[in-house]
N, C-alpha and C positions, 0 to 999 in steps of 0.2 A: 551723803546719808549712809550710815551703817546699818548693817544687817540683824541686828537682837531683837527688832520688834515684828513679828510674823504679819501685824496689819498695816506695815509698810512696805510690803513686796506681792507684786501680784504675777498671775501665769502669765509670761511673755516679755518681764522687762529683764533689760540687760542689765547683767549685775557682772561682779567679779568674785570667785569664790577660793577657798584654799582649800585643797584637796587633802585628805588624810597623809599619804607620803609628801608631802609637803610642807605641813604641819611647823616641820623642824626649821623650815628655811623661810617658810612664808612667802613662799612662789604663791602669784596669782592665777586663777582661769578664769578668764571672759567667756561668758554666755548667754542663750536666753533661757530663762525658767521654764522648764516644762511640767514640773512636780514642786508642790511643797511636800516635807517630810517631816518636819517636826510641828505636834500636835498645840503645843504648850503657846501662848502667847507671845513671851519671852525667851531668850537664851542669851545668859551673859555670854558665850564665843561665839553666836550667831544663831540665826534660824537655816538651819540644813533641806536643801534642794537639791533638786537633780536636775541636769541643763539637758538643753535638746541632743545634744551629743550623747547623754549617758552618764557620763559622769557627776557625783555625787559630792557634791561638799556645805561647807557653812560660808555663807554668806560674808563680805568684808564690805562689800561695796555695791551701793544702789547709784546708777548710772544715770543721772535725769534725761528726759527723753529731749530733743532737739527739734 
């Protein structure tokens, strides 16, 4: 599942996100959601969260839970 729809991501699951300096390369970061950030329902390049680490990106990939 991908990340553009804000009501298919909830605080805690693991996702994988691309960080702004990464952008250019499309490096991923594995996390868990701590914050949602963007207000909007939608986002054609993803709905933007903040992982428990701190760092901040848009979403590429929702991880189903196991």
């Amino acid at each position: 599942m991908d990340g553009r729809n804000r009501k298919d991501i909830e605080i805690g699951a693991y996702v994988s996100i691309v960080l702004k300096k990464d952008q250019g390369s499309g490096d991923l970061t594995e996390g868990i959601v701590k914050r949602i950030l963007t207000k909007s329902p939608k986002h054609p390049h993803g709905i933007k969260v903040m992982l428990d680490t701190g760092e901040v990106g848009r979403v590429k990939e929702i991880h189903p839970e196991d």
